[in-house]
N, CA, C and O of each residue as an XYZ file, in Angstrom:
872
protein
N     112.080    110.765     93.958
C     111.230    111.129     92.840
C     109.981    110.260     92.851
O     110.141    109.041     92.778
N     108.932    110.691     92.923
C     107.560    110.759     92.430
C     106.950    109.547     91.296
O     106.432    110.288     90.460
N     106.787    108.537     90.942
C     106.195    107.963     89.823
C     105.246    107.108     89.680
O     105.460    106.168     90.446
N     104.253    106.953     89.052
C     102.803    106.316     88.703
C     103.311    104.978     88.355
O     104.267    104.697     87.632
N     102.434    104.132     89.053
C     103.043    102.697     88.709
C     101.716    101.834     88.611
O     100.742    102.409     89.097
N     101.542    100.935     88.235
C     100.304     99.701     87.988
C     100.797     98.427     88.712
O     101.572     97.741     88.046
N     100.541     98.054     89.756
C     100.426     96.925     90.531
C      99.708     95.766     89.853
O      98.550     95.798     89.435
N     100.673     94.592     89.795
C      99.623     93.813     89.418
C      99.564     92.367     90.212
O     100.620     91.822     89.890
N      99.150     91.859     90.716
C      98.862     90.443     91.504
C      97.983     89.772     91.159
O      96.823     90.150     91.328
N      98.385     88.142     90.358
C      97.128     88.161     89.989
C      95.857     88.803     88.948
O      95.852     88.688     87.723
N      95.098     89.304     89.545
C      94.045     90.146     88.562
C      94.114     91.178     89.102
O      93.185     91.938     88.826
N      95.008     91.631     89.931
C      94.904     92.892     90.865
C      95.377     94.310     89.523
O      96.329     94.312     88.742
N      94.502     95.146     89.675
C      95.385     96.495     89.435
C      94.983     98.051     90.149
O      93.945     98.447     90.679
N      96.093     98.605     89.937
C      95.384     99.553     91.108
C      96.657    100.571     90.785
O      97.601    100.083     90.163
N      96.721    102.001     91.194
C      97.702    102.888     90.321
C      98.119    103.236     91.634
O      97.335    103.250     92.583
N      99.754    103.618     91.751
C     100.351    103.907     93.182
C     101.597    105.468     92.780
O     102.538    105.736     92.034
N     100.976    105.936     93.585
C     101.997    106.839     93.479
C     102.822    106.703     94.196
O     102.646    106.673     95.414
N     104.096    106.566     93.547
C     105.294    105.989     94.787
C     105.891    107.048     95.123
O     105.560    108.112     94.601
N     106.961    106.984     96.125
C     107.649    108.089     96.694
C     108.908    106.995     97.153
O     108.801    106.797     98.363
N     109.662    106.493     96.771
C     111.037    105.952     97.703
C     111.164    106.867     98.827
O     111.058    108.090     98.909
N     111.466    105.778     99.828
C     111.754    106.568    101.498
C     112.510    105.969    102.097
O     112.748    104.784    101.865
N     113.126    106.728    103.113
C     113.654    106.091    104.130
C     112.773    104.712    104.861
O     111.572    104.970    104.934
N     112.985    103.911    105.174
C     113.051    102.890    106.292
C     112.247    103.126    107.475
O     112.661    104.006    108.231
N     111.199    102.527    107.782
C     110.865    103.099    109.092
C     111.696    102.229    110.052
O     112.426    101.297    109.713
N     111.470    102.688    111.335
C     112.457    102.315    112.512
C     111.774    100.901    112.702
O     110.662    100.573    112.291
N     112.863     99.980    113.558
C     112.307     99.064    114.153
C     110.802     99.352    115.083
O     109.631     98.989    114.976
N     111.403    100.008    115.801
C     110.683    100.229    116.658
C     108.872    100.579    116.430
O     107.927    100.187    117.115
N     108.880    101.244    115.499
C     107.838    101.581    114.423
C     106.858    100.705    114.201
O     105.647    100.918    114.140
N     107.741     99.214    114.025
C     106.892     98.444    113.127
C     106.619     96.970    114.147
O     105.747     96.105    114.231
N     108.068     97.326    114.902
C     107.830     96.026    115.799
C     106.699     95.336    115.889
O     106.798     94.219    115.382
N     105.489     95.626    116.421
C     104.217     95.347    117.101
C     103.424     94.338    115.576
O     103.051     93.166    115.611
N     103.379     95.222    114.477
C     102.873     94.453    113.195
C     103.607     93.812    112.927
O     103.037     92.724    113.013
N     105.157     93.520    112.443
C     105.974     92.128    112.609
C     105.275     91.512    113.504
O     104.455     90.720    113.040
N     105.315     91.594    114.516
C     105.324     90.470    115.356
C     104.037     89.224    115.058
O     104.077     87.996    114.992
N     103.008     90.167    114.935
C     101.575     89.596    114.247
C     101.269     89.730    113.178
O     100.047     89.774    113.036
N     102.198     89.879    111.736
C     102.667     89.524    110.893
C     102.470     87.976    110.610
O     101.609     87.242    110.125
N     104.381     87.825    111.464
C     104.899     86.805    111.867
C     103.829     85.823    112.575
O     103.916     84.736    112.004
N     103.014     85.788    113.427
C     102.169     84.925    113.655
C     101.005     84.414    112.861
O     100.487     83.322    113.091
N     100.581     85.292    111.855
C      99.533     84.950    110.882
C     100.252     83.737    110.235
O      99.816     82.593    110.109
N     101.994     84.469    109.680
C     102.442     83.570    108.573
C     102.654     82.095    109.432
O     102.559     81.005    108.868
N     102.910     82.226    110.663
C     102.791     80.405    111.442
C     101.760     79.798    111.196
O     101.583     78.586    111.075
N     100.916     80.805    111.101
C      99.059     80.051    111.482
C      98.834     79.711    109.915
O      97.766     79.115    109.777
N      99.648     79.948    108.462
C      99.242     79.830    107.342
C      97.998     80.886    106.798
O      97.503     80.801    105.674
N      97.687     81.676    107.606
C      96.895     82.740    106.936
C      97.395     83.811    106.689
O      96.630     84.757    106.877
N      98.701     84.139    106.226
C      99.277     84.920    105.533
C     100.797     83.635    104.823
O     101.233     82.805    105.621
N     101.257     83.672    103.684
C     101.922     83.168    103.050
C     102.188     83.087    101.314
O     101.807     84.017    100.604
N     102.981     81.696    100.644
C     102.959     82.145     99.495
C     103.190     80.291     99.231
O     104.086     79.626     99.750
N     102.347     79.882     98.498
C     102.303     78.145     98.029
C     101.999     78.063     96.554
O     100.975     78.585     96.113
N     102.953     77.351     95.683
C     103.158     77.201     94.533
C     101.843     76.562     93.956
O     101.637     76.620     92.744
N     100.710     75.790     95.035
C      99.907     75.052     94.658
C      98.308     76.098     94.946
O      97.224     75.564     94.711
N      98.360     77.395     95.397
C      97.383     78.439     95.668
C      97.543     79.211     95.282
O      98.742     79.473     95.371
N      96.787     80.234     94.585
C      96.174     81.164     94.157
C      97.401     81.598     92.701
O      97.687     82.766     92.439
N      97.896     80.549     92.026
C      98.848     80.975     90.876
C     100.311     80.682     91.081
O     101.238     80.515     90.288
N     100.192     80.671     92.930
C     102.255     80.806     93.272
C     101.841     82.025     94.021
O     102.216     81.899     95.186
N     101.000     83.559     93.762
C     101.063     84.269     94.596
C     101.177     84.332     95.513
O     100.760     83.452     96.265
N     101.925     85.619     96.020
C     101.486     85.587     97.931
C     100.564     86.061     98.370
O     100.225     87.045     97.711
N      99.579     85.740     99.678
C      98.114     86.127    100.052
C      98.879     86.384    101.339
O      99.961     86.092    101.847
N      97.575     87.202    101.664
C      97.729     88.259    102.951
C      98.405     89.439    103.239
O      99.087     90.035    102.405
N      98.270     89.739    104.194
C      98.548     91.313    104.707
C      97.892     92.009    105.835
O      96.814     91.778    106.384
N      98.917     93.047    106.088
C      98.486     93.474    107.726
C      98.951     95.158    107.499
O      99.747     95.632    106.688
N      98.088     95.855    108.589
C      98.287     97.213    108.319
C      97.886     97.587    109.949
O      97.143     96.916    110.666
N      98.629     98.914    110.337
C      98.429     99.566    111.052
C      98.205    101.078    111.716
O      99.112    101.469    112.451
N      97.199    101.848    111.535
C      96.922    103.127    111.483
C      98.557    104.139    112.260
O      99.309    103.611    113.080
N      98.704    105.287    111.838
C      99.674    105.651    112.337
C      99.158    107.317    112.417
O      98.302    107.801    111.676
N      99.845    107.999    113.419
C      99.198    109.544    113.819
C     100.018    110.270    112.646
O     101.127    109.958    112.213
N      99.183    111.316    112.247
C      98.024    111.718    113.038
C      96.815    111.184    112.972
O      96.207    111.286    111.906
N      96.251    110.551    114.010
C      94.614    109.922    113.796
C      93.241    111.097    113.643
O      92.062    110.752    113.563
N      93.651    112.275    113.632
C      92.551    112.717    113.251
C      92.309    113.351    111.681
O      91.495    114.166    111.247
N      93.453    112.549    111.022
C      92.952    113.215    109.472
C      91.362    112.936    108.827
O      90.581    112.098    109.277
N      91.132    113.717    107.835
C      89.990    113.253    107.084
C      90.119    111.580    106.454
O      91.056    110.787    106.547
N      88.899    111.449    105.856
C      88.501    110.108    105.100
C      89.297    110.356    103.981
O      89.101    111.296    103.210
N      90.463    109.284    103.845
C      91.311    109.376    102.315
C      92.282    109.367    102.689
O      93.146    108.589    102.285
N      92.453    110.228    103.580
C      94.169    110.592    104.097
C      94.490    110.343    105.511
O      95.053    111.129    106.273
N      93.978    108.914    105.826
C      94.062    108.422    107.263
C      95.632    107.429    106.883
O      95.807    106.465    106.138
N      96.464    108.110    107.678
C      97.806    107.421    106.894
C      98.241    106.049    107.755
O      98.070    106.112    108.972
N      98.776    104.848    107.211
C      98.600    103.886    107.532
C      99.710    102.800    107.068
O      99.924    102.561    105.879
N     100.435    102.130    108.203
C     102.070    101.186    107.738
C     101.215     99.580    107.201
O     100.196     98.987    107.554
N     102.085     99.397    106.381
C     101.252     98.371    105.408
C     102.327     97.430    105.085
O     103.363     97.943    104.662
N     102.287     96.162    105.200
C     103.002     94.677    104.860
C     103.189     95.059    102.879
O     102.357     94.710    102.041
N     103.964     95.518    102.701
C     105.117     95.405    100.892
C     104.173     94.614    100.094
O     103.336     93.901    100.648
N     104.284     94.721     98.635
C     103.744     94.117     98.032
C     104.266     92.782     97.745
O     105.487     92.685     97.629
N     103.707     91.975     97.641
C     104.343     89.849     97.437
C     105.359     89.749     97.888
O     106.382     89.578     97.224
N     105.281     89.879     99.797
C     106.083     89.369    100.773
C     105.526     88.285    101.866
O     105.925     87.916    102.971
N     104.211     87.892    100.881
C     103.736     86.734    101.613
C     104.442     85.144    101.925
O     104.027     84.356    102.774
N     105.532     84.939    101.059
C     106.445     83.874    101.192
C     107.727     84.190    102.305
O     108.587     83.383    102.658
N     107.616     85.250    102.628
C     108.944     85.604    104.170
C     107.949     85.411    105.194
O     106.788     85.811    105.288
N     108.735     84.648    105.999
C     108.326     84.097    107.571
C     108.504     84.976    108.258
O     107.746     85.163    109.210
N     109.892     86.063    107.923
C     109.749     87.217    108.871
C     109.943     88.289    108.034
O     110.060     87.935    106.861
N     110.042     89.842    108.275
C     109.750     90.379    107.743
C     110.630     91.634    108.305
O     110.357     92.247    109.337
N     111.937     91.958    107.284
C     112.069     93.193    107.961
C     112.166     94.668    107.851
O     111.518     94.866    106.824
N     112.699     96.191    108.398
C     112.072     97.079    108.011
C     111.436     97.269    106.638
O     110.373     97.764    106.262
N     112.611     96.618    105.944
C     112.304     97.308    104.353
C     111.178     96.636    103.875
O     110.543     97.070    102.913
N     110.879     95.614    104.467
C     109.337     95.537    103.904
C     108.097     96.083    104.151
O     107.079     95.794    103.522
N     108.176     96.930    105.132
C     106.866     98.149    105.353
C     106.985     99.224    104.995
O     108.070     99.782    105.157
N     105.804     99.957    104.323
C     105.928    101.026    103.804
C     104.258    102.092    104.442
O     103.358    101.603    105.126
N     104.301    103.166    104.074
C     103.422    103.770    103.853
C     102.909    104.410    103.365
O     103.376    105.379    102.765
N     101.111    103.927    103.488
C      99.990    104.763    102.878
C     100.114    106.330    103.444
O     100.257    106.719    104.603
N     100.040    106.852    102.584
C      99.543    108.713    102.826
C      98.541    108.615    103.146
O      98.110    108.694    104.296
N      97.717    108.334    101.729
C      96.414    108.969    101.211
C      95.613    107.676    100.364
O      96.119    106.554    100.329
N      94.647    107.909     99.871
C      94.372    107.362     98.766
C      92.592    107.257     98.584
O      91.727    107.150     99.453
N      92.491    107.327     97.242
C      91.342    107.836     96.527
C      90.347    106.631     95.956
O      90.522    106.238     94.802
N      89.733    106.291     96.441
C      88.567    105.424     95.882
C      88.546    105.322     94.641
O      89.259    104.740     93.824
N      87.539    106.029     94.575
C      87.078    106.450     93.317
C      88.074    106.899     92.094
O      87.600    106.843     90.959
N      89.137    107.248     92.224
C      90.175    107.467     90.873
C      90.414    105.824     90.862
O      90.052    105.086     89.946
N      91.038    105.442     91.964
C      91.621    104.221     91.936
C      93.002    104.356     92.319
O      93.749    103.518     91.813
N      93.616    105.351     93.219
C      94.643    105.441     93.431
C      95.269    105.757     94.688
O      94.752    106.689     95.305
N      96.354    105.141     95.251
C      96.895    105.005     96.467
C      98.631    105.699     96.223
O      99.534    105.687     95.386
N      98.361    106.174     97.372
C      99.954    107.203     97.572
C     100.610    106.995     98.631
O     100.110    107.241     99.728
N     101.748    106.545     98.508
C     102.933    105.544     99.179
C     103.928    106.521     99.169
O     104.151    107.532     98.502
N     104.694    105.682    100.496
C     106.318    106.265    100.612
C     106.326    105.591    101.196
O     105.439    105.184    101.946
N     107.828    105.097    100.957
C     108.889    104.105    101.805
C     109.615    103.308    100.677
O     109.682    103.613     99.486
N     110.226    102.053    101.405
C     111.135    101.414    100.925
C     110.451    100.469     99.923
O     111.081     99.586     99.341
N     109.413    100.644     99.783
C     108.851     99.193     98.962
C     107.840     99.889     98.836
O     107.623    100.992     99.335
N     106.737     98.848     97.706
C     105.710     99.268     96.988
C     104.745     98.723     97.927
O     105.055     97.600     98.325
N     103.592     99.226     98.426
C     102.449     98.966     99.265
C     101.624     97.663     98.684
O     101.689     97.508     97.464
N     100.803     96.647     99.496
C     100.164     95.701     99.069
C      99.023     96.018     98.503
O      98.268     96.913     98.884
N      98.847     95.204     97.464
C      97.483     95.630     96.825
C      96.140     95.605     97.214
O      95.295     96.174     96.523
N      95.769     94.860     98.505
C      94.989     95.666     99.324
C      95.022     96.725     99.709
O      94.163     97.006    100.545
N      95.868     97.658     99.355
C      95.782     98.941    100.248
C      94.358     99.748    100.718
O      93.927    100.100    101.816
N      93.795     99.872     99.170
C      92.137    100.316     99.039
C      91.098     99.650     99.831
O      90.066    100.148    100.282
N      91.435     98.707     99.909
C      90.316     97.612    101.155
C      91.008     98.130    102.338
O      90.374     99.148    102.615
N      91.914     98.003    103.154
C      92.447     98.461    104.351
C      91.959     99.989    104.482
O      91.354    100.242    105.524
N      92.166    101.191    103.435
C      92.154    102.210    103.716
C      90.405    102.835    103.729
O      90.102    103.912    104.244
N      89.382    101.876    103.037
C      88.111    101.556    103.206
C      87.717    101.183    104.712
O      86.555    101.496    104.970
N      88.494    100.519    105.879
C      87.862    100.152    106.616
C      88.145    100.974    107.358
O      87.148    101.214    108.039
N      89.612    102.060    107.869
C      89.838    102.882    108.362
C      89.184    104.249    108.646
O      89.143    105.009    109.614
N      88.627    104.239    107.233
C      87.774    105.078    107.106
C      86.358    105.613    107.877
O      86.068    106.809    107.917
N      85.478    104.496    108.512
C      84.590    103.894    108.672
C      84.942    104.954    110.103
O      84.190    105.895    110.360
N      86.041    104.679    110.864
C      86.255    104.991    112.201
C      87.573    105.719    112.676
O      88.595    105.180    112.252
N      87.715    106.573    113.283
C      89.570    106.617    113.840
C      89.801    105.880    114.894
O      90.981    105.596    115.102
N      88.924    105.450    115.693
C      88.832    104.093    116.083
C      89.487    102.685    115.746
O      90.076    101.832    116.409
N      89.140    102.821    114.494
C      90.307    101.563    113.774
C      91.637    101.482    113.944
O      92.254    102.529    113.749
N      92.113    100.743    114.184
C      93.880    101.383    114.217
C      94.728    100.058    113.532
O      95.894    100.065    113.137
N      93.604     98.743    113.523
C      94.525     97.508    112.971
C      93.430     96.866    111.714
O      92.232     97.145    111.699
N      94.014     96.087    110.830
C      93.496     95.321    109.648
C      94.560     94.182    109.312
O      95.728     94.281    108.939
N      93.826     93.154    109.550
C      94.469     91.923    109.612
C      93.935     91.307    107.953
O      92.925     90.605    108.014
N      94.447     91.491    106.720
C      93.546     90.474    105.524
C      94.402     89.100    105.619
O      95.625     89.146    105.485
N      93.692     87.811    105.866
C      93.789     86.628    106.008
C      93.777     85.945    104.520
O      93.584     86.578    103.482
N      94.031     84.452    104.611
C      93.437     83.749    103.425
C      92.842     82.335    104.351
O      93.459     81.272    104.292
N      91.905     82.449    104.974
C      91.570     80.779    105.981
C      90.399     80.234    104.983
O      89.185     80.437    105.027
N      90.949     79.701    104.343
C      89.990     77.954    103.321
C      88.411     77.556    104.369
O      87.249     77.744    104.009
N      88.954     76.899    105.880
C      87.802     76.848    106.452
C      87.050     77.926    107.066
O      85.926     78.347    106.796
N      87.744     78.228    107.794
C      86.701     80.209    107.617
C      85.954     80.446    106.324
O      84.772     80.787    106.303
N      86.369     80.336    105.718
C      85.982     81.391    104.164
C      84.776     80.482    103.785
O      83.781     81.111    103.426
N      84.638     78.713    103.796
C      83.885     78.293    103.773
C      82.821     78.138    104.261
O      81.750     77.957    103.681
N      83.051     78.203    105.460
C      82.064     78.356    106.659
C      81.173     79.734    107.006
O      80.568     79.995    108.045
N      81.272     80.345    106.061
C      81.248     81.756    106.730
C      79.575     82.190    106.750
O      79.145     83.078    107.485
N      78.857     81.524    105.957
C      77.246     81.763    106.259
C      77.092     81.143    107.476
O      76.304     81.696    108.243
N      77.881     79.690    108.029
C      77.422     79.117    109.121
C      77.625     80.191    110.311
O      76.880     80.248    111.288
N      78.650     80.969    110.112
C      79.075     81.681    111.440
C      78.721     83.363    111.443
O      79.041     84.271    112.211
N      77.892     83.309    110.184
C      77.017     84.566    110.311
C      77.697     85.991    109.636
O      77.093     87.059    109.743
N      79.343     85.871    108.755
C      80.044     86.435    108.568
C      79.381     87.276    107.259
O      78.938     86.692    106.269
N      79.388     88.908    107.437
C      79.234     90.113    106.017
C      79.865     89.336    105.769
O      80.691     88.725    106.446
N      79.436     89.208    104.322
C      80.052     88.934    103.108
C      80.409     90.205    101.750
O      79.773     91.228    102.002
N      80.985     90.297    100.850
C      81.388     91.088     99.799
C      80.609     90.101     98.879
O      80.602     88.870     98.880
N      79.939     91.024     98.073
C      79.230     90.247     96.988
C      80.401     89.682     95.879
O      81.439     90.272     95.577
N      79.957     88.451     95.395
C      80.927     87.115     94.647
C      81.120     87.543     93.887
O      82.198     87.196     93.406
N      80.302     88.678     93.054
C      81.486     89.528     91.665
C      82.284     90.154     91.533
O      82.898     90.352     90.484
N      82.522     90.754     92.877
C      83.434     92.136     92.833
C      84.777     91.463     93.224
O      84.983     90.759     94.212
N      85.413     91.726     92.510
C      87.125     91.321     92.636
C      87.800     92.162     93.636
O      87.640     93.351     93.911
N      88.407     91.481     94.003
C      89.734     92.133     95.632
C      90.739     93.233     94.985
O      91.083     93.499     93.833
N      90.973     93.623     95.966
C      92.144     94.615     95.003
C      91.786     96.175     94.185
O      92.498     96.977     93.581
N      90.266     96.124     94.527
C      89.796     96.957     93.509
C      88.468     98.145     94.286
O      87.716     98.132     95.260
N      88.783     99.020     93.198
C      87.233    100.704     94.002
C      86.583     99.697     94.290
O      86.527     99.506     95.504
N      85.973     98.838     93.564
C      84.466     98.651     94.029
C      84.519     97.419     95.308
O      83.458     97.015     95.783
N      85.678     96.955     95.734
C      85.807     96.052     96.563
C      85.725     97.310     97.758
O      84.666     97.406     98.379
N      86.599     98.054     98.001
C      86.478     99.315     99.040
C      85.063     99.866     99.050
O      84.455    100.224    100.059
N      84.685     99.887     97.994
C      82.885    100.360     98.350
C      82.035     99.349     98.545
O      80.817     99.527     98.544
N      82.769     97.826     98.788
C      81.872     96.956     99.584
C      81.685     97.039    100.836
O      80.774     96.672    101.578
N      83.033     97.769    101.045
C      83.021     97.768    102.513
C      82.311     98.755    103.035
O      81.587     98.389    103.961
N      82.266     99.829    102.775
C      81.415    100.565    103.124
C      80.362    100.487    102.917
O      79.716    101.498    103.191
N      79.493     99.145    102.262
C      78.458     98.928    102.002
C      78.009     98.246    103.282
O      77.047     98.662    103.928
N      79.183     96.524    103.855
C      78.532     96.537    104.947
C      78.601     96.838    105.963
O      78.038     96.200    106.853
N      79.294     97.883    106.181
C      79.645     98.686    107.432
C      78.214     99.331    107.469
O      77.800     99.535    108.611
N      77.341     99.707    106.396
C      76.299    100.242    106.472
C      75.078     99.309    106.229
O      73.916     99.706    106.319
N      75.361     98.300    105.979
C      74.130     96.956    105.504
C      74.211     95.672    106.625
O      73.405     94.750    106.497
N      75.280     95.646    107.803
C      75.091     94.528    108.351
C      75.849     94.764    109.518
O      76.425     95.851    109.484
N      76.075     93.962    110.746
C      76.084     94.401    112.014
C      77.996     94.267    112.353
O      78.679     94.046    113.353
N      78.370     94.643    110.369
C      80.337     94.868    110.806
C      80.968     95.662    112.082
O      81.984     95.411    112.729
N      80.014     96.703    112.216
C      80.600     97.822    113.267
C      81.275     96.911    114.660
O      82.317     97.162    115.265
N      80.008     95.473    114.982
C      79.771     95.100    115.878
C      81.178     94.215    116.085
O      82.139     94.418    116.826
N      80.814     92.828    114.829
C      81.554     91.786    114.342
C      82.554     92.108    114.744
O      82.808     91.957    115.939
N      83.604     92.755    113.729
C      84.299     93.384    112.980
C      85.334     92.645    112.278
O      86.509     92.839    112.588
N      85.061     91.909    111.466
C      85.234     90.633    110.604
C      84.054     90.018    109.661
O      82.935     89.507    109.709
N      85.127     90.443    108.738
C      84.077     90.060    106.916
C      84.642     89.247    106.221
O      85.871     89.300    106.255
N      84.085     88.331    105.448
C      84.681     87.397    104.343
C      84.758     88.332    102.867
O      84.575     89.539    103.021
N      84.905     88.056    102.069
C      85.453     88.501    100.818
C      84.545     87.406     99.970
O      84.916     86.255    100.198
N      83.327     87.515     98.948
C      82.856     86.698     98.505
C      83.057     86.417     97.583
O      82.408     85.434     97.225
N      84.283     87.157     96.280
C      84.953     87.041     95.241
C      86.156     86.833     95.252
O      86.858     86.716     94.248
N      86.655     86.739     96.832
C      87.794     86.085     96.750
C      88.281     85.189     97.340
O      88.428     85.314     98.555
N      88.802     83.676     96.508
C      89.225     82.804     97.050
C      89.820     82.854     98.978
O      90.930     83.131     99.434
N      88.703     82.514     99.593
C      89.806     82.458    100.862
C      90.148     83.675    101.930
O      90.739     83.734    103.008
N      89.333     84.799    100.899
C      90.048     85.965    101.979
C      89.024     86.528    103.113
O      87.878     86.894    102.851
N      89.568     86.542    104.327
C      88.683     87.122    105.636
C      89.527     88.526    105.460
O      90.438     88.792    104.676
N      88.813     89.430    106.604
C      89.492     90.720    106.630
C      88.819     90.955    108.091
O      87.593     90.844    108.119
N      89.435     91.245    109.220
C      89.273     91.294    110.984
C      90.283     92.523    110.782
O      91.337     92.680    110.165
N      89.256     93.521    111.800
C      90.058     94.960    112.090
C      89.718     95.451    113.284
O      89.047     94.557    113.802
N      89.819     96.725    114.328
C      90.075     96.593    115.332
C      90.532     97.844    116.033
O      90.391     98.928    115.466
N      91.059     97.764    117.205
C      91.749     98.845    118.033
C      92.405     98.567    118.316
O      92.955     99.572    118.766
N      93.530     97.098    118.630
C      94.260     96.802    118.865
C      95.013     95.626    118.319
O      94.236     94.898    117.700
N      95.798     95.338    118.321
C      96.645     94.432    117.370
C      96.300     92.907    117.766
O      96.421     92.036    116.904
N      95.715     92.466    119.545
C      95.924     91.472    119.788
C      94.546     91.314    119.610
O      94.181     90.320    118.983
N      93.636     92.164    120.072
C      92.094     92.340    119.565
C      91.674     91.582    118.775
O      90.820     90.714    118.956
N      92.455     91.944    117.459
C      92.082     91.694    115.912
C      92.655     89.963    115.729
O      92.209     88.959    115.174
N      93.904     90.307    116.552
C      94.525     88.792    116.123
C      94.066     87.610    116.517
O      94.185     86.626    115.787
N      93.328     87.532    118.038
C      92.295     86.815    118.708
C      90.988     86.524    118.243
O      90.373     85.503    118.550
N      90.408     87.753    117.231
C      89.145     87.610    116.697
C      89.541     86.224    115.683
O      89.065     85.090    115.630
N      90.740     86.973    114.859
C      90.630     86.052    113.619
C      90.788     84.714    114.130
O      89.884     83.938    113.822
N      91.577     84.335    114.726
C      91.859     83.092    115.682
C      90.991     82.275    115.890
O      91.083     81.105    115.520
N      89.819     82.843    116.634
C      88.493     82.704    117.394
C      88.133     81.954    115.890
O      88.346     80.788    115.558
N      87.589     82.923    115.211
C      86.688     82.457    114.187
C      87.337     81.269    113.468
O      86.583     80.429    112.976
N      88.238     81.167    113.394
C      89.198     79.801    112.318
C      88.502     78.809    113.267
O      87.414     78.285    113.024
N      89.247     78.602    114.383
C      88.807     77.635    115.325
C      87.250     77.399    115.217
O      87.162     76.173    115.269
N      85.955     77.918    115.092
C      84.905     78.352    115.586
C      84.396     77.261    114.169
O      83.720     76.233    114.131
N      84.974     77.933    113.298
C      84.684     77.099    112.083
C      85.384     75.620    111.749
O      85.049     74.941    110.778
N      86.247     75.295    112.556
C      87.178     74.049    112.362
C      86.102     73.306    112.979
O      85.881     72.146    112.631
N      85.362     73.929    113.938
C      84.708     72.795    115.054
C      83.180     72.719    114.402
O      82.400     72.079    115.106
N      82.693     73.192    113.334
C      81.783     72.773    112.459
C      81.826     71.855    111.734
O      80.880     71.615    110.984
């Protein structure tokens, strides 16, 4: 059964139409566990009593076929909502995006768990390309600081995460600055958060990597 729900994280809200589902397969998800699991080593995905409230930060997503749907309904396996404190992660914590609507403010799920409240930022960058196939959202302190030094789009400092108008940042600098190229943006209203996306899982995971390091050595 079908039901409207309000996510909340934080200051997050965002309306989900759920669908309970089956489980996707191991096999399915293997590849995003795995680099999951390596963000949460590297501390850019997790959950610390002394950051952001106790919440958990981060999340990872991965495009899934059919890749040639329209803009909205590019469907996509997504890291559960506040499973940033598990080191590993298993089926039942991925679920999936259908669909989802900007502008209402609403995202449509199935699976075993409720989708992360990034969903709308992830399903914003997908959009952009079918090309895309990975979205890595981080929380790196020195990245995030550094990020005029290293030339990083930024999201303008008012617009809150989690939210339409954060997804229509992105499409702002996908169209205002050389993201296509980059393909890695900071978040300027939110504590800490990068967002690196991609064609491939190790692609994306190397970018973000790159840049932490890049900025440590500043």
């Amino acid at each position: 059964m079908t039901r409207l729900s309000t996510i909340r994280e934080g200051v997050i809200r965002y309306h989900e139409e759920f669908t309970p589902g089956p489980t996707l397969l191991e096999e399915e998800v293997r590849e995003l566990s795995v680099w999951r699991s390596i963000l949460h080593d590297l501390g850019l995905v997790g959950q610390d009593a002394r950051r952001y409230d106790g919440a958990g930060f981060g999340n990872a997503s991965t495009r899934i076929q059919p890749f040639d749907r329209p803009k909205g309904s590019r469907p996509f396996v997504i890291t559960g909502t506040q499973t940033g404190g598990l080191s590993t992660l298993g089926v039942e914590h991925f679920t999936t995006v259908e669909s989802y609507d900007i502008r209402s403010n609403v995202v449509v799920v199935r699976g075993p768990t409720q989708a992360s409240s990034e969903s709308l930022t992830h399903g914003a960058v997908y959009d952009q390309t079918s090309l895309i196939r990975w979205v890595f959202h981080a929380h790196a302190p020195v990245l995030w600081r550094k990020r005029k030094e290293l030339g990083l789009p930024t999201t303008r400092p008012e617009v809150p995460y989690g939210t339409p108008e954060m997804a229509l940042e992105v499409w702002r600098l996908f169209d205002q600055s050389d993201l296509r190229t980059i393909r890695i943006f900071a978040m300027g209203g939110h504590e800490d958060g990068i967002v690196a996306f991609g064609f491939s899982a190790s692609e994306v995971g190397c970018r973000l990597i790159d840049h932490q390091a890049r900025a440590m050595c500043l």
